[in-house]
N, CA, C and O atoms as a printed pandas DataFrame, in Angstrom:
     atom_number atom_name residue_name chain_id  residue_number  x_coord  y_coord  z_coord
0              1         N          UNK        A               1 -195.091   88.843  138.437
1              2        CA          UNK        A               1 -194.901   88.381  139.799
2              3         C          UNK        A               1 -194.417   86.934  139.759
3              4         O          UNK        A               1 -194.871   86.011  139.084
4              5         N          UNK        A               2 -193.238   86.928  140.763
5              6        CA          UNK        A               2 -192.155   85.558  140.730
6              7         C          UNK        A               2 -193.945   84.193  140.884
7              8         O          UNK        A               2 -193.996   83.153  140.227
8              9         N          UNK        A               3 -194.827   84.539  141.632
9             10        CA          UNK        A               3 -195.339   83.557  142.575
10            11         C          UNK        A               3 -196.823   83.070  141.581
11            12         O          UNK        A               3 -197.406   81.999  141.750
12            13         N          UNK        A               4 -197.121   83.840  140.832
13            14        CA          UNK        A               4 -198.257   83.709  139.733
14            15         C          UNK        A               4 -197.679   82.724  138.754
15            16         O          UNK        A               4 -198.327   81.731  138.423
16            17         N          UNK        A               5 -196.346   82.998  138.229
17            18        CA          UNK        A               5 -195.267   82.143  137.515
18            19         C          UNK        A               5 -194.953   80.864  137.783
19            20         O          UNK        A               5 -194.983   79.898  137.021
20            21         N          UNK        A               6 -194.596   80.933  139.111
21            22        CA          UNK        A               6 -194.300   79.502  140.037
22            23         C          UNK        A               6 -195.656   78.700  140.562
23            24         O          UNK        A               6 -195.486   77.755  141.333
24            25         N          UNK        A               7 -196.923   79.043  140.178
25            26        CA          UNK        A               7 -197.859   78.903  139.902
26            27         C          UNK        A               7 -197.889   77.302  139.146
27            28         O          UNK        A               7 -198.316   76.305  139.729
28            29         N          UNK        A               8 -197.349   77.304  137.753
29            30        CA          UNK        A               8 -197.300   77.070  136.766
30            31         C          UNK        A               8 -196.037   76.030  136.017
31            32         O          UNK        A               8 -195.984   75.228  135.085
32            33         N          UNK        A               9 -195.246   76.508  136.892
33            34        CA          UNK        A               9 -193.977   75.754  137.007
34            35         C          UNK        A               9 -192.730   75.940  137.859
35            36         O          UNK        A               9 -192.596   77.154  138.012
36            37         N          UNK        A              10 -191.644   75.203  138.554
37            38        CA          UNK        A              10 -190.735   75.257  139.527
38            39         C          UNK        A              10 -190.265   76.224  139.035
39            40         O          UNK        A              10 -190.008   76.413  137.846
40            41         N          UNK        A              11 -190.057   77.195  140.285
41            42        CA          UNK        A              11 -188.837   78.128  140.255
42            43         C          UNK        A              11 -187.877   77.607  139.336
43            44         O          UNK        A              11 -187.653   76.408  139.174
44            45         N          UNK        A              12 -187.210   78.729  138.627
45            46        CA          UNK        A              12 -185.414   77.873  137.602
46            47         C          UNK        A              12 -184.489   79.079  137.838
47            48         O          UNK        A              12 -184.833   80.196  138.224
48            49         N          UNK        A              13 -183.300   78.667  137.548
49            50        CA          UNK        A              13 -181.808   79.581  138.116
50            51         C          UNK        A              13 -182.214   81.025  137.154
51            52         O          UNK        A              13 -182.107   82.159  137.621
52            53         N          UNK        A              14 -182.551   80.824  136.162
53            54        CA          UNK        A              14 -182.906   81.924  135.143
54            55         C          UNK        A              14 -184.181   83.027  135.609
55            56         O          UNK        A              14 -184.563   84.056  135.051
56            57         N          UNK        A              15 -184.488   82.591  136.420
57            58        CA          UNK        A              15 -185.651   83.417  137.497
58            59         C          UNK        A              15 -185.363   84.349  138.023
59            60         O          UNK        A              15 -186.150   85.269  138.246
60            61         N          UNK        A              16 -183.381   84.322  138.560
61            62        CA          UNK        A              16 -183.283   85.166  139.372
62            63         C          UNK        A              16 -181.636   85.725  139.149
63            64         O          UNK        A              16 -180.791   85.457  140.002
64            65         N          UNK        A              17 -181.235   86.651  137.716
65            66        CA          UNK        A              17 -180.233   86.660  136.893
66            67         C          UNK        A              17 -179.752   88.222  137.670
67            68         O          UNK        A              17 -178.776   88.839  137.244
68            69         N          UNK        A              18 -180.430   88.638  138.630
69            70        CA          UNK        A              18 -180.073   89.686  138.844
70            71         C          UNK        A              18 -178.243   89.790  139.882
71            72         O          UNK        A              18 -177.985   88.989  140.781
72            73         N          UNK        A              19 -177.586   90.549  139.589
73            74        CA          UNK        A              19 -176.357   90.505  140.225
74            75         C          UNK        A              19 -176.702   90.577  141.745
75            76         O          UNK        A              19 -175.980   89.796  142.364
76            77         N          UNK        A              20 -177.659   91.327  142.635
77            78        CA          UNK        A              20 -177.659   91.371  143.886
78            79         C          UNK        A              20 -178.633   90.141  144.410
79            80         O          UNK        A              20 -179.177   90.099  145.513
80            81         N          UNK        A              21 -178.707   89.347  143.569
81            82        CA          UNK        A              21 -179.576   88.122  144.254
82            83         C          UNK        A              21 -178.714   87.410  145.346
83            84         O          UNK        A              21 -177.588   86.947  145.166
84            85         N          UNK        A              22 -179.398   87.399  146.457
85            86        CA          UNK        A              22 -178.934   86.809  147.768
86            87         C          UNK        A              22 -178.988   85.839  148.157
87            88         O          UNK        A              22 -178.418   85.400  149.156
88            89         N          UNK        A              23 -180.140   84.967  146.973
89            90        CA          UNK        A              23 -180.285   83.054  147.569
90            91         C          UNK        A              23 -180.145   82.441  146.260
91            92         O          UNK        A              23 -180.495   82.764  145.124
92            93         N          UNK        A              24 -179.643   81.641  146.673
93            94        CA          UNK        A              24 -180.106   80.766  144.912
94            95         C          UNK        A              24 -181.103   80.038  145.020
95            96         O          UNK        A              24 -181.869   80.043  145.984
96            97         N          UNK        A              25 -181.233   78.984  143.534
97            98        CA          UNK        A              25 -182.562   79.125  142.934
98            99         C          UNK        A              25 -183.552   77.707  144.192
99           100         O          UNK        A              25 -184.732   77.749  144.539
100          101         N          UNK        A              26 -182.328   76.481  144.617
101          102        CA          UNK        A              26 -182.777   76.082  145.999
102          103         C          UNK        A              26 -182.848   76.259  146.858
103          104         O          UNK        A              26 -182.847   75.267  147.587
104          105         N          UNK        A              27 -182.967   77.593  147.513
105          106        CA          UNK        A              27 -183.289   78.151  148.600
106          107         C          UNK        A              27 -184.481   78.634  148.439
107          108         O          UNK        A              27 -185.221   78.354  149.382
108          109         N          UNK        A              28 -185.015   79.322  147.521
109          110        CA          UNK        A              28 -185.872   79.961  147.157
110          111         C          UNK        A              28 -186.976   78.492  147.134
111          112         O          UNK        A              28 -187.990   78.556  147.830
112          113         N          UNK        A              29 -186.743   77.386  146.419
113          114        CA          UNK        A              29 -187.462   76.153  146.016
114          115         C          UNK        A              29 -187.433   75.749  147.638
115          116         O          UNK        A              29 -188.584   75.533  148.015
116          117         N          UNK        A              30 -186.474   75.589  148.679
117          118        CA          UNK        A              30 -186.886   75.277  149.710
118          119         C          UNK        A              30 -187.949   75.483  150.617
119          120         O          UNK        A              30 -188.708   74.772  151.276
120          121         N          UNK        A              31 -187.679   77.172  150.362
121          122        CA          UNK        A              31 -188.898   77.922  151.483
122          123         C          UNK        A              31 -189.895   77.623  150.782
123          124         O          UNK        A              31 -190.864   77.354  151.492
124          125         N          UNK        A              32 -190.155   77.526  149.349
125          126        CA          UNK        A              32 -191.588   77.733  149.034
126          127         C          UNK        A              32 -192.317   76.820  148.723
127          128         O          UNK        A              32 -193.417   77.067  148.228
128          129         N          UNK        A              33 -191.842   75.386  148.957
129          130        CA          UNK        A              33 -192.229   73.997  148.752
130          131         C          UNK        A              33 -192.394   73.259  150.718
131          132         O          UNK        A              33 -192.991   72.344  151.285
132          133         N          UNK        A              34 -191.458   74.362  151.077
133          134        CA          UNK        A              34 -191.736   74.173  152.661
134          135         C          UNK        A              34 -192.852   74.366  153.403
135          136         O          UNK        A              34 -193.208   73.877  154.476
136          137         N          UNK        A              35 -193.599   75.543  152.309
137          138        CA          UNK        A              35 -194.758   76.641  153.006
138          139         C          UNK        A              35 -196.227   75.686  151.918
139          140         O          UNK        A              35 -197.370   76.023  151.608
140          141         N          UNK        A              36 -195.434   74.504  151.660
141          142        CA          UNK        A              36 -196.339   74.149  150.541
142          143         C          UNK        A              36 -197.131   74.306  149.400
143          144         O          UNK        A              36 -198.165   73.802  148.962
144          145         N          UNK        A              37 -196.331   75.158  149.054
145          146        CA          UNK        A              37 -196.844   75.406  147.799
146          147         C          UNK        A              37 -197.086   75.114  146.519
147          148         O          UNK        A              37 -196.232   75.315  145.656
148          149         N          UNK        A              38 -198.245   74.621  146.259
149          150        CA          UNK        A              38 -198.832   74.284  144.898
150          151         C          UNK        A              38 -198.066   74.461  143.393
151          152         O          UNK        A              38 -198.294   75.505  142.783
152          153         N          UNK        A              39 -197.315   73.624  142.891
153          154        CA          UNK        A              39 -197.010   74.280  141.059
154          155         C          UNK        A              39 -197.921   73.287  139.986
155          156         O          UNK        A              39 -197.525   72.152  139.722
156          157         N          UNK        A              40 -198.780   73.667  139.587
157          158        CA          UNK        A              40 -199.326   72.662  138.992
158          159         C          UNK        A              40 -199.129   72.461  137.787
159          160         O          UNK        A              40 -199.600   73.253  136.971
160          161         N          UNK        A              41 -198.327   71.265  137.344
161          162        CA          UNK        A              41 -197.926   70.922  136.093
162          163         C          UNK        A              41 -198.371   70.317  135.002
163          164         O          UNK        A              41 -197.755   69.859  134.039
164          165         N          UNK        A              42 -199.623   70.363  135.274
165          166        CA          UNK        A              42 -200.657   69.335  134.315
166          167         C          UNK        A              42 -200.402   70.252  132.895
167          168         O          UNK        A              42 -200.202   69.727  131.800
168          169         N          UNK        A              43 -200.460   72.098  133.189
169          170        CA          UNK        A              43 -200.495   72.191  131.340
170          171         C          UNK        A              43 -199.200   71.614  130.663
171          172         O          UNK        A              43 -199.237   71.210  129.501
172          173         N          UNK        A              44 -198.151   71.588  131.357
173          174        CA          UNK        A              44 -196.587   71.239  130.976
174          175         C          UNK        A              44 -196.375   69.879  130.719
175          176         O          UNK        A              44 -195.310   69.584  130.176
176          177         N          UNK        A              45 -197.386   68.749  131.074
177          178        CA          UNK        A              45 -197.141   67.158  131.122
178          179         C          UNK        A              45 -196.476   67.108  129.790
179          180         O          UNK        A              45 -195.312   66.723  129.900
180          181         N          UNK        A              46 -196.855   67.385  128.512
181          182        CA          UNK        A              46 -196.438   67.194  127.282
182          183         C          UNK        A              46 -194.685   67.056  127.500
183          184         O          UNK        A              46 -194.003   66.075  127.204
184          185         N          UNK        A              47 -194.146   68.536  128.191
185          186        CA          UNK        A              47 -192.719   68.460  128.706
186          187         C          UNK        A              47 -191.783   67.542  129.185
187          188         O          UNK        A              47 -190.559   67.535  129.053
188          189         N          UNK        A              48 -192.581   66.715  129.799
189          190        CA          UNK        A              48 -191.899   65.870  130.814
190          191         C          UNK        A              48 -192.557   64.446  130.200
191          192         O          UNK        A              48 -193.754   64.180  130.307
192          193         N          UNK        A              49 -191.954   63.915  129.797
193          194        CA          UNK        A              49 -192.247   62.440  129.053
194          195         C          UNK        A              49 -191.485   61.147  129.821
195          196         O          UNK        A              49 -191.799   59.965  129.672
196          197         N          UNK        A              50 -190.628   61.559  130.505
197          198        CA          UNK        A              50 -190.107   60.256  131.064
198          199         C          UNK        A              50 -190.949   60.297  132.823
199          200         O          UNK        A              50 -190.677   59.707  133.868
200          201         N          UNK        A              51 -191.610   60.904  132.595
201          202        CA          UNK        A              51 -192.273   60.699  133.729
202          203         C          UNK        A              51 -192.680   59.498  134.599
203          204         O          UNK        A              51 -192.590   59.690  135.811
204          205         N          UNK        A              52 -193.057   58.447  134.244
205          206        CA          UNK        A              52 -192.889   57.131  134.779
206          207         C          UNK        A              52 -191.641   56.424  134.911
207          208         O          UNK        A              52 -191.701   55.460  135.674
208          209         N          UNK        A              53 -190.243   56.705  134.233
209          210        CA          UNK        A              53 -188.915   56.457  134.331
210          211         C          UNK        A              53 -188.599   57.076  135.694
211          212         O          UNK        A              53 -187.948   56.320  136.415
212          213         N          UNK        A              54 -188.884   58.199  136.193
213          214        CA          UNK        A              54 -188.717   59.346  136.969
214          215         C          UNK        A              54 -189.263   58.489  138.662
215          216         O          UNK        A              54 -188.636   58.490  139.721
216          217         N          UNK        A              55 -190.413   57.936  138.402
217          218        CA          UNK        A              55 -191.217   57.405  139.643
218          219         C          UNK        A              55 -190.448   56.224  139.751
219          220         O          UNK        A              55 -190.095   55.928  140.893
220          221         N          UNK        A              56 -190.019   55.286  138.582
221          222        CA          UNK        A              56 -189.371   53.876  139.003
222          223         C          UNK        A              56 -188.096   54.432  139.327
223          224         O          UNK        A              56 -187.550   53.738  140.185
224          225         N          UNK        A              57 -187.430   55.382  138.986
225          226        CA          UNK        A              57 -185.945   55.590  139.997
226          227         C          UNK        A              57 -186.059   56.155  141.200
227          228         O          UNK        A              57 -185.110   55.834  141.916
228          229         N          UNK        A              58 -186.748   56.792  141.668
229          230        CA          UNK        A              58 -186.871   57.394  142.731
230          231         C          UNK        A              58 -187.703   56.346  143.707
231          232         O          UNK        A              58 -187.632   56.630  144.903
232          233         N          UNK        A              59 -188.446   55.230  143.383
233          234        CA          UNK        A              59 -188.755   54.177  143.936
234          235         C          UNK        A              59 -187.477   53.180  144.720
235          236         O          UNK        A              59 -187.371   52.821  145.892
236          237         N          UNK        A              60 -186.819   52.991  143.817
237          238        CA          UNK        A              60 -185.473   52.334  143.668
238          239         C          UNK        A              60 -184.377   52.876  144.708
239          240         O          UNK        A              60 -183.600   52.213  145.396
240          241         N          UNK        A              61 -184.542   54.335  144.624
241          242        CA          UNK        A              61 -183.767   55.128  145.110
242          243         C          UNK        A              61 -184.193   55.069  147.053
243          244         O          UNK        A              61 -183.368   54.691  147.885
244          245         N          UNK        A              62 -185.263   55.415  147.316
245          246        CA          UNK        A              62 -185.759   54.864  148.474
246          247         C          UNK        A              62 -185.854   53.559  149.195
247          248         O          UNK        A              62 -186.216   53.320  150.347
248          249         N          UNK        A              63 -185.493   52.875  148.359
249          250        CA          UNK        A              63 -185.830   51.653  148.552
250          251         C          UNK        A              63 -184.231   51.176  149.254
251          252         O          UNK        A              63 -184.116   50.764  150.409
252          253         N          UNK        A              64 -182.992   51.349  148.209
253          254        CA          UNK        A              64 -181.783   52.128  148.161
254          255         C          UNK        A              64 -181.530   52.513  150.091
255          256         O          UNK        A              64 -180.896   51.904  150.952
256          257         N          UNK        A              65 -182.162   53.474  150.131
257          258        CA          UNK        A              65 -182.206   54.539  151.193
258          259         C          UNK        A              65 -182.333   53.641  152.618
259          260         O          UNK        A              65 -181.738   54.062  153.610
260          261         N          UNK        A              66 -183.245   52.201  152.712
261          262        CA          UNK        A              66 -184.080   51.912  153.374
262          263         C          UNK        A              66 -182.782   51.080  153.693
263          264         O          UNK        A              66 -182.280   51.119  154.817
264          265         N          UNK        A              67 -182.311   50.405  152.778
265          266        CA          UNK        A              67 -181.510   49.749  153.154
266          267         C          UNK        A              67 -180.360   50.222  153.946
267          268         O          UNK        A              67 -180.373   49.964  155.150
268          269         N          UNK        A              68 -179.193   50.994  153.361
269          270        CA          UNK        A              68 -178.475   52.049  153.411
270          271         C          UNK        A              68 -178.662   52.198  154.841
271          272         O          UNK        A              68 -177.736   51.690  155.473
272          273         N          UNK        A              69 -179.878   52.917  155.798
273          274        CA          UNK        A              69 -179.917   53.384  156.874
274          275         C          UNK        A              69 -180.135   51.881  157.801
275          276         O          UNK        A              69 -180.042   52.034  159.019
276          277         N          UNK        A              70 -180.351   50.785  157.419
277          278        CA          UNK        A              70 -180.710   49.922  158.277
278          279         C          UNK        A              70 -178.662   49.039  158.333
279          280         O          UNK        A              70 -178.428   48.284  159.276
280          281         N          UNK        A              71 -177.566   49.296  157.315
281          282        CA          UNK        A              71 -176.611   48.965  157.189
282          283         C          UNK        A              71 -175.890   50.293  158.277
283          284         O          UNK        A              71 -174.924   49.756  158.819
284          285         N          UNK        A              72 -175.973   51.365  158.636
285          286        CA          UNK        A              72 -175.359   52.059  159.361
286          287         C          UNK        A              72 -175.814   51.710  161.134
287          288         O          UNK        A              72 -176.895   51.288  161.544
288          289         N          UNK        A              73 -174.977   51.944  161.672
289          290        CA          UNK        A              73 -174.728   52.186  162.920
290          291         C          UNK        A              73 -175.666   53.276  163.807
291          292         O          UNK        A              73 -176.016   54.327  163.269
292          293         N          UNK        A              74 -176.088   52.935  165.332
293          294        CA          UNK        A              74 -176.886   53.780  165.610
294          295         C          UNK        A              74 -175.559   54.852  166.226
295          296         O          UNK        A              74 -174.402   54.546  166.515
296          297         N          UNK        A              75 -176.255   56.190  166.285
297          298        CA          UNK        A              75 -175.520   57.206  166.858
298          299         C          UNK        A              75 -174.377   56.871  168.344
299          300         O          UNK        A              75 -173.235   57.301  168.506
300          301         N          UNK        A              76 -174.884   56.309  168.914
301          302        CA          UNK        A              76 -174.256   56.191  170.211
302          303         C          UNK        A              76 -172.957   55.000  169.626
303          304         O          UNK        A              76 -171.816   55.258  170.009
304          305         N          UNK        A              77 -173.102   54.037  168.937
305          306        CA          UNK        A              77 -172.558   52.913  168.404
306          307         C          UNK        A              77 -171.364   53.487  167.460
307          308         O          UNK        A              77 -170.261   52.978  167.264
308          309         N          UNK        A              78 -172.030   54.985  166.805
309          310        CA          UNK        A              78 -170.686   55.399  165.661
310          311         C          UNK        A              78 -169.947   56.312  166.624
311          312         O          UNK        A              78 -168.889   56.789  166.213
312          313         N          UNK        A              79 -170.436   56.682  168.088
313          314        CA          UNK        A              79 -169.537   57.614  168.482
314          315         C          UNK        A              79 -168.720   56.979  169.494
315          316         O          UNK        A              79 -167.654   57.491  169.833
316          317         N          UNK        A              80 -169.201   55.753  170.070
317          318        CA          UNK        A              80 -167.831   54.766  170.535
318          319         C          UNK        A              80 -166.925   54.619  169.575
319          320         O          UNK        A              80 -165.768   54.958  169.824
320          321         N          UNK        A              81 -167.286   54.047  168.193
321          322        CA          UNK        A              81 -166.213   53.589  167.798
322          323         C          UNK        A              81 -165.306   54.504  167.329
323          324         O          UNK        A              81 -164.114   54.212  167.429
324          325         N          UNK        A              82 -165.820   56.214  166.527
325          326        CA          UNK        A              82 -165.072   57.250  166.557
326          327         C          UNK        A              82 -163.765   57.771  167.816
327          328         O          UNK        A              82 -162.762   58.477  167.716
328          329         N          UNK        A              83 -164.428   56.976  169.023
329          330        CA          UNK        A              83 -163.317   57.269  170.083
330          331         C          UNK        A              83 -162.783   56.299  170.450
331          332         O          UNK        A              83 -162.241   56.479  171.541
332          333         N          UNK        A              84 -162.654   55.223  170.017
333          334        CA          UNK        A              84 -161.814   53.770  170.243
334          335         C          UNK        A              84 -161.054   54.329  169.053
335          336         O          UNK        A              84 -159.905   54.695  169.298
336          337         N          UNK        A              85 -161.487   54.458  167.825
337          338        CA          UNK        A              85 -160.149   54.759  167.138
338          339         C          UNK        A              85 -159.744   55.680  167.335
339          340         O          UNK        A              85 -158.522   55.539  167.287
340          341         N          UNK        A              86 -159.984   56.629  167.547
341          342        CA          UNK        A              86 -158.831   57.957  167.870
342          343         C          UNK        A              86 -158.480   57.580  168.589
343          344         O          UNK        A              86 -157.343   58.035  168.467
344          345         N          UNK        A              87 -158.424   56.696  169.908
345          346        CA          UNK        A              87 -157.496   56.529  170.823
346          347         C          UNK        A              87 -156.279   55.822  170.649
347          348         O          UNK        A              87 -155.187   56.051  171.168
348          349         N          UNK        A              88 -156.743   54.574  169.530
349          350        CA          UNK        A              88 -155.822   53.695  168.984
350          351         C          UNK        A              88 -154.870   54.329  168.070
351          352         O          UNK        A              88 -153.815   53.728  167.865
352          353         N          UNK        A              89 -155.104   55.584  167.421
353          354        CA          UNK        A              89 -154.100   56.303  166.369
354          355         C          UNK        A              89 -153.650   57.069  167.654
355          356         O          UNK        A              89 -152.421   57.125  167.695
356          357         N          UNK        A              90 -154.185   57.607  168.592
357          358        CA          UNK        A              90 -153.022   57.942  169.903
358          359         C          UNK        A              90 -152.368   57.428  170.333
359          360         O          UNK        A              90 -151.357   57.995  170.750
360          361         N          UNK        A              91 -152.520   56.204  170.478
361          362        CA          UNK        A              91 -151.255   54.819  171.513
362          363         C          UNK        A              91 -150.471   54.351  170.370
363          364         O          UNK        A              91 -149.282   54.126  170.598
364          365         N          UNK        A              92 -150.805   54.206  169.465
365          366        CA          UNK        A              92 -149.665   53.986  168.103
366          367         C          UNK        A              92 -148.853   54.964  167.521
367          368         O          UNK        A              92 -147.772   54.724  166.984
368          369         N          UNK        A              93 -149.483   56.303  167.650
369          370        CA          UNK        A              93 -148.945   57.592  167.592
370          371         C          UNK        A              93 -147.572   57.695  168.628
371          372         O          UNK        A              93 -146.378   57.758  168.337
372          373         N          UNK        A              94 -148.180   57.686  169.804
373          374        CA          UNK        A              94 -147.059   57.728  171.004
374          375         C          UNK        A              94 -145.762   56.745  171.119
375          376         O          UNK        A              94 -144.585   56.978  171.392
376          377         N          UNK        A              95 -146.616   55.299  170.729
377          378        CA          UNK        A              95 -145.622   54.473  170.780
378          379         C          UNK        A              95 -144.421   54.532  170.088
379          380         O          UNK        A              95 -143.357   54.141  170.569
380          381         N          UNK        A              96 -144.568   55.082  168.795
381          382        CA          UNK        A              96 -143.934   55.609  167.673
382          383         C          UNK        A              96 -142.896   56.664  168.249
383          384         O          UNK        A              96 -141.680   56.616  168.064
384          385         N          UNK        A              97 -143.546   57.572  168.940
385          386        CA          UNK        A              97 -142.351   58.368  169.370
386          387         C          UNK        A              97 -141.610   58.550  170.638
387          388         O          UNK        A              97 -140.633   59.297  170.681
């Protein structure tokens, strides 16, 4: 059983080799990390050794993120300016012809 398995460790593409498979292997990881589900990796730690490399990039990476969203534009702000320029490639467009 797929879910006794995933138990134990993340779903992997090799899980599901069958020709009529209908989702791939992140869809499957979506719903079932959605519904919260438990994989507990403590017997596998040996596996995964950069594990503290793993937490300082993904730290970085958010951090990254924080910025990133505070440098963009609010919604109403990107959809004026989406229609100031299309209008301006219209009046330069026209003028042109």
């Amino acid at each position: 059983d797929r879910l006794a398995l995933w138990k134990h460790r993340p779903p992997h593409r090799l899980d599901f080799v069958g020709d009529l498979e209908m989702f791939l292997v992140s869809s499957w990881q979506y719903v079932l990390y959605g519904m919260e589900f438990k994989t507990d990796l403590e017997p596998m730690r040996s596996v995964y050794t950069r594990v503290d490399d793993a937490r300082r990039e993904f730290a970085m990476i958010q951090q990254m993120a924080g910025h990133a969203l505070g440098d963009l534009p609010g919604h109403r702000e990107l959809v004026e300016q989406m229609v100031r320029e299309y209008r301006q490639r219209n009046e330069a467009a026209e003028a042109v012809a």
